[in-house]
C-alpha positions as CSV (number, residue, x, y, z in Angstrom):
1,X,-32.8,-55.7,-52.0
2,X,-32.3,-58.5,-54.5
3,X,-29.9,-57.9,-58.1
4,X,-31.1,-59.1,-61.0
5,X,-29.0,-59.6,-63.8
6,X,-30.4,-58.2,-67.0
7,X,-28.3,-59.6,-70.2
8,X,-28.1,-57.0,-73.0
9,X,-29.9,-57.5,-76.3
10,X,-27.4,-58.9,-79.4
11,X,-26.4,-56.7,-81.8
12,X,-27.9,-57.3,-85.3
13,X,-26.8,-55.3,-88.1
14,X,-29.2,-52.5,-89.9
15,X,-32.6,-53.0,-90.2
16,X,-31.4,-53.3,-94.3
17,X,-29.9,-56.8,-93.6
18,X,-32.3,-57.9,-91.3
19,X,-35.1,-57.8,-93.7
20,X,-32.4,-59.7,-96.6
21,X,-31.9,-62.0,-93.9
22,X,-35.3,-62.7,-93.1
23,X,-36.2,-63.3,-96.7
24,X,-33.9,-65.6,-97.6
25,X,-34.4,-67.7,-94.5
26,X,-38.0,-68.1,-95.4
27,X,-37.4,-69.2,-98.8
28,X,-34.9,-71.8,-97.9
29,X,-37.8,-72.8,-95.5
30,X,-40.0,-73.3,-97.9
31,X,-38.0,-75.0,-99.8
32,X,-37.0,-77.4,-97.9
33,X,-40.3,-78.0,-96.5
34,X,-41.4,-78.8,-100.2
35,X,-38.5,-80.9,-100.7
36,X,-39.1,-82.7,-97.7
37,X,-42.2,-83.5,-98.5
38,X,-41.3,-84.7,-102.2
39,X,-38.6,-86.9,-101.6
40,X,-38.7,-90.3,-100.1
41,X,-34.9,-90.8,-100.3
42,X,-33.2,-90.9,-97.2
43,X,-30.6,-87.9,-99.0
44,X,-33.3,-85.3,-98.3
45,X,-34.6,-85.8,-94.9
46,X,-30.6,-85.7,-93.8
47,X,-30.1,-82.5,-96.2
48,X,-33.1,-80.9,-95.2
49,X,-31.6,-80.2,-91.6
50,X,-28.4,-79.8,-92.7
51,X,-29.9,-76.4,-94.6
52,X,-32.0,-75.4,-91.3
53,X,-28.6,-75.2,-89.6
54,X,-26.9,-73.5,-92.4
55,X,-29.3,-70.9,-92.4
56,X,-28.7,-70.2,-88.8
57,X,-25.5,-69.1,-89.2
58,X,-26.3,-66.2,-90.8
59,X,-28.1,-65.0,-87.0
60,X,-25.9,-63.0,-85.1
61,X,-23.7,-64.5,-82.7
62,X,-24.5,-63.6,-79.1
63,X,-22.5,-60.6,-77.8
64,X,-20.1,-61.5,-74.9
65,X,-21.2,-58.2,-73.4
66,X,-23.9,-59.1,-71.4
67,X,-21.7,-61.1,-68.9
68,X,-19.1,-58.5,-69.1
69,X,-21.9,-55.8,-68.4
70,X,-23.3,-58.4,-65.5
71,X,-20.4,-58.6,-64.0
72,X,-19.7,-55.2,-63.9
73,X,-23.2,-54.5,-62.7
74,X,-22.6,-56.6,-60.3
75,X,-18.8,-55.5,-59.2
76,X,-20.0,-51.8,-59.3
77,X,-23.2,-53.3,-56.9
78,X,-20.8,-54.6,-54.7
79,X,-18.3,-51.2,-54.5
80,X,-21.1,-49.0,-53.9
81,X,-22.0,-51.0,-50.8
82,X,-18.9,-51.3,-49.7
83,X,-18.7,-47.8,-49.9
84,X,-21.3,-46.8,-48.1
85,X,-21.0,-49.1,-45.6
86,X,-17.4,-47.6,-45.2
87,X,-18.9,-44.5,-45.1
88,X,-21.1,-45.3,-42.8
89,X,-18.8,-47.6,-40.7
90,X,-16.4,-44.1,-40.8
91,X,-19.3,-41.9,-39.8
92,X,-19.7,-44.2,-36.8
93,X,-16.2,-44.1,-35.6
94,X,-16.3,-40.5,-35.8
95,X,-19.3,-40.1,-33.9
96,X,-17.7,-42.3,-31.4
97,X,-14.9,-40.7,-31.4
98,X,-16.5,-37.6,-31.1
99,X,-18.5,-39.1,-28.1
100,X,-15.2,-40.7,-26.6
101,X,-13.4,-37.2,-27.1
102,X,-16.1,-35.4,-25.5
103,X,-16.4,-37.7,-22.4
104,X,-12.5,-37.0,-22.1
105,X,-13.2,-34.1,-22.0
106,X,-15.9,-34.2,-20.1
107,X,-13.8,-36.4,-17.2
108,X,-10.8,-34.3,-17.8
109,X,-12.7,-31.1,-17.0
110,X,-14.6,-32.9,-13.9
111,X,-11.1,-34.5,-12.6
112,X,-9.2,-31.0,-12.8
113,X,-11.0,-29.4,-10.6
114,X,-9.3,-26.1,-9.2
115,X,-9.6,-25.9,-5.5
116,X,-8.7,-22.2,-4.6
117,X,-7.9,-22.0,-1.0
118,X,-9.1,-18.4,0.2
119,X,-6.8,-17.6,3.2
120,X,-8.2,-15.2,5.5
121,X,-5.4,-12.8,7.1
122,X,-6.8,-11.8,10.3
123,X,-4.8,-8.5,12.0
124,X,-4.8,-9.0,15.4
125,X,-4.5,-5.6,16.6
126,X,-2.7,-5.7,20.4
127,X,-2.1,-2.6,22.4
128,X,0.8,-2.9,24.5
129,X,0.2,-0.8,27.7
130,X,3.3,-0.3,29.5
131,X,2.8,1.3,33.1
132,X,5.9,3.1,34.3
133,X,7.5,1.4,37.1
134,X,6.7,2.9,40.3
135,X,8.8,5.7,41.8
136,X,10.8,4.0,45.0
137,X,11.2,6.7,47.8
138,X,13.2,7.0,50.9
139,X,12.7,8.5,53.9
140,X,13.7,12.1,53.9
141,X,13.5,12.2,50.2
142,X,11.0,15.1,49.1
143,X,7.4,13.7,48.2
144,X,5.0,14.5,45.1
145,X,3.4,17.1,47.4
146,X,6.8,19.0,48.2
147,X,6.9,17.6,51.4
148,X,9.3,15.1,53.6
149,X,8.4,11.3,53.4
150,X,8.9,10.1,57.1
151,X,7.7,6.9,56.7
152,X,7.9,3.7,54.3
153,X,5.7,0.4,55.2
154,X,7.9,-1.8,52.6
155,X,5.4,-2.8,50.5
156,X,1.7,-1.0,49.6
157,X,-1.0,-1.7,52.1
158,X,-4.5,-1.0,52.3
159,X,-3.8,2.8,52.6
160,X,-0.6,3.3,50.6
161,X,2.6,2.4,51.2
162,X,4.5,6.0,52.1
163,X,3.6,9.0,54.9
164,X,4.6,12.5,53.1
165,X,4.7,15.9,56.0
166,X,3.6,19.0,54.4
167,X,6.5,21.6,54.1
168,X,7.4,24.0,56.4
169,X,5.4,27.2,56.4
170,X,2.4,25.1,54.5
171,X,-0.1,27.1,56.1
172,X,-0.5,29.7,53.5
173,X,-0.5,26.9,50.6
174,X,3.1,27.3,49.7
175,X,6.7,25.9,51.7
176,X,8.6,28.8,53.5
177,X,7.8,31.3,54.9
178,X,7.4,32.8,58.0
179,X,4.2,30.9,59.4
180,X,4.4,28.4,61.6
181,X,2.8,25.5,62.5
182,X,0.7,26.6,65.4
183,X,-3.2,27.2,65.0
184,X,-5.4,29.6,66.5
185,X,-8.2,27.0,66.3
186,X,-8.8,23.7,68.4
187,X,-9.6,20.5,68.1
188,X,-13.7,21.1,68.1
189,X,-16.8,19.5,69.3
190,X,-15.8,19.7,72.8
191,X,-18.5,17.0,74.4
192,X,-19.2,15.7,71.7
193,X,-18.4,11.9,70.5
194,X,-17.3,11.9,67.3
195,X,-17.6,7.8,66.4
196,X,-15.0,6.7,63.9
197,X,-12.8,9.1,64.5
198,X,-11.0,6.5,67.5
199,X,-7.9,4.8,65.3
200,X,-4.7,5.4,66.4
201,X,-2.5,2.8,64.4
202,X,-0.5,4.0,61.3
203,X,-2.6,4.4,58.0
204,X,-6.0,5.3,60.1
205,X,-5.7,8.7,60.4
206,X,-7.3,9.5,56.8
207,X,-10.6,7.9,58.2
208,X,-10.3,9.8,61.5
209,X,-10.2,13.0,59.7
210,X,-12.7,12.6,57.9
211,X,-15.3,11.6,60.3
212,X,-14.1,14.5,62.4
213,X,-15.1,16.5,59.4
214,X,-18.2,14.9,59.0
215,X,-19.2,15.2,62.4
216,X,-18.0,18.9,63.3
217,X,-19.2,21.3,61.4
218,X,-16.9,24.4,63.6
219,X,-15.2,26.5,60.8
220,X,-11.0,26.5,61.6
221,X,-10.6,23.1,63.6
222,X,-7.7,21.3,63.0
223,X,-9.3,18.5,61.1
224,X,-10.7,20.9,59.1
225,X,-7.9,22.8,57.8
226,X,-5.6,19.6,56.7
227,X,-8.5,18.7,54.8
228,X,-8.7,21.8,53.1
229,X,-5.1,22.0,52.2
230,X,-4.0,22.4,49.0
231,X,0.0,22.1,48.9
232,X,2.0,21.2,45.9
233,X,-0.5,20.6,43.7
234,X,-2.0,18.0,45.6
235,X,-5.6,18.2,48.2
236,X,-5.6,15.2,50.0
237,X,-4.0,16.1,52.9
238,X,-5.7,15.5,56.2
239,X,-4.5,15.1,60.5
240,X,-2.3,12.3,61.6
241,X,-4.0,9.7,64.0
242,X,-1.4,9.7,67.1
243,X,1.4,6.7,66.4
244,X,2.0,8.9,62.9
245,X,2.4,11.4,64.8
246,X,5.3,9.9,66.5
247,X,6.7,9.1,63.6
248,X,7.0,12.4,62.4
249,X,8.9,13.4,65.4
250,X,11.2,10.1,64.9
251,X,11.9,11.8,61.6
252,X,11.6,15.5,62.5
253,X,15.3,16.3,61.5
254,X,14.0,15.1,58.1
255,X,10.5,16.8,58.3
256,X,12.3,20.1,59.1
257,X,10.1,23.2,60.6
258,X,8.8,21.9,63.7
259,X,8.7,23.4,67.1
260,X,10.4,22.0,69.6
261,X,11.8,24.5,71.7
262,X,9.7,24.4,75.1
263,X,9.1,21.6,77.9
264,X,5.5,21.3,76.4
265,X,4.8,21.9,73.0
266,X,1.6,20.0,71.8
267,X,1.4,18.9,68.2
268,X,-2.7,17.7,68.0
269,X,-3.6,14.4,66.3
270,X,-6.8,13.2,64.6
271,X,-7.1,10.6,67.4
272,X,-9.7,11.0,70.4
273,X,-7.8,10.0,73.6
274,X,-10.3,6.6,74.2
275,X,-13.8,5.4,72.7
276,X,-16.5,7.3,73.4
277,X,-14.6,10.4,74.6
278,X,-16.0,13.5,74.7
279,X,-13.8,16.2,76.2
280,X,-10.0,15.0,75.5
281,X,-7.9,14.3,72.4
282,X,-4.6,12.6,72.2
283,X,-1.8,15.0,70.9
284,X,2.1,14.1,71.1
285,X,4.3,16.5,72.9
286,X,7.7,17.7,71.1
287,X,9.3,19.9,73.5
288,X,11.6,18.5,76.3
289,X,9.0,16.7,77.4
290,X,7.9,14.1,74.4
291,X,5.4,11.4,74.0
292,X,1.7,10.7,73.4
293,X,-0.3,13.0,76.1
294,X,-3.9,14.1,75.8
295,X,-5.4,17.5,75.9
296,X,-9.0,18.9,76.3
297,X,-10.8,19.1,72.3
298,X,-11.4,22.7,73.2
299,X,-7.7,24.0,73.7
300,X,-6.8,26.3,71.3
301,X,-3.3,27.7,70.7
302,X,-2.0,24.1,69.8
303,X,0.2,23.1,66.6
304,X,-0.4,20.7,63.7
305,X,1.0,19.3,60.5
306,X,-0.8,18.1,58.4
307,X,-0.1,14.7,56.2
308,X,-1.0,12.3,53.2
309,X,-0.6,9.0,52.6
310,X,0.3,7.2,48.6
């Protein structure tokens, strides 16, 4: 936009003196065109300007306002720019600064990120089984079934480690007493093979005994009736194979109860007397006469004790 000055118009007086003014410089107009044209002295044309200008000085004088009012025209012009281009300059810092204060904010809410850690507590549950230490026996110490252990291999082998002797009197189920260990029965299966049932080494006389049982069917044999036992709360009692045999006369002042009164007294064992027999069993003599012997699988009248093996 361009600013135009626009001068104000002079004060005159009333409208009164403007008219009286008027009048009289027409008159002295006229005048002094008649006396122009009249005179041909030198006097008048120089006089007759002389009143023009005289009469001009009754005009009013120009008024000093209209450069004052310019100027402030002008000045307030200028100010009211100014202003608004403050205003506006100020509007544009605070929108910047707005901007700026919201990308601050903007960066300072990205950059403080909280990083939350979630920290899983896993219980491990752990049972702790604690197996009781096993029991260490002696020989001649009284075994789990109330019996006398007469033997010990050292250390646990394929069949245990200890040989337990049922009690005296264990015949009827419980120690004491006044039964015996002699039978009424025999051996059984006289003629008969009975394979399986030929070990004679310690810890093979729970597998004799039980293919004698499997084999022989004859109610009240020997093999039979060991295992059938029931003694001290435990029923795996079955007939010693012939070298346990021995060893529970080695340790019959431990085992306690056995017969040996008597040049032959014949204690049976769960051992045939060879492979493939079928008349003869080993036994083990305990009288005054002592040792591994053999006797016919249908003798009756003989003794046994029965044992078990942990």
């Amino acid at each position: 936009m361009f600013a135009v000055d626009v001068c104000a118009l002079p004060k005159t007086g009333t409208s009164i003196e403007l008219v009286f003014v008027s009048i009289i410089l027409l008159a002295a107009g006229l005048f002094a065109v008649h006396w122009v044209r009249q005179s041909t002295t030198r006097l008048s044309v120089v006089l007759a300007p002389l009143v023009l200008l005289g009469g001009l000085g009754f005009a009013p004088s120009v008024n000093t306002e209209c450069e004052s009012t310019t100027t402030k025209a002008v000045t307030a012009t200028t100010t009211t720019s100014t202003t608004v281009a403050v205003a506006t300059t100020t509007t544009t810092i605070a929108a910047l600064a707005a901007t700026t204060s919201s990308t601050t904010s903007s960066t300072t809410s990205t950059s403080s990120t909280t990083s939350s850690t979630t920290s899983t507590s896993s219980t491990t549950s752990s049972t702790t089984s604690t197996t009781a230490a096993p029991i260490v026996y002696t020989v001649g110490q009284t075994g789990p079934g109330g019996g006398k252990i007469f033997y010990d291999a050292g250390s646990t082998q394929s069949w245990g480690r200890y040989l337990e002797a049922a009690c005296a009197g264990w015949s009827d189920g419980t120690c004491g007493g006044s039964d015996t260990d002699r039978i009424a029965g025999s051996w059984g299966c006289y003629g008969t093979n009975l394979p399986g049932a030929e070990g004679t080494a310690i810890g093979t006389g729970e597998q004799n005994t039980a293919d004698i049982v499997a084999g022989c069917a004859t109610a009240g044999i020997a093999a039979r009736l060991a295992d059938d036992l029931v003694l001290g709360g435990q029923n795996d009692w079955f007939l010693p194979s012939v070298d346990e045999l021995a060893e529970v006369y080695n340790q019959r002042t431990n085992v306690g109860g056995l017969t040996l009164s008597g040049m032959i007294v014949e204690y049976l064992s769960s051992s045939e007397y060879s492979g493939a027999q079928t008349t003869n069993v080993a036994d083990y003599l305990m009288g005054s006469m002592n040792g591994a012997n053999n006797a016919p699988k249908n003798a009756t009248n003989r003794y046994m004790r029965p044992i078990r093996a942990f």
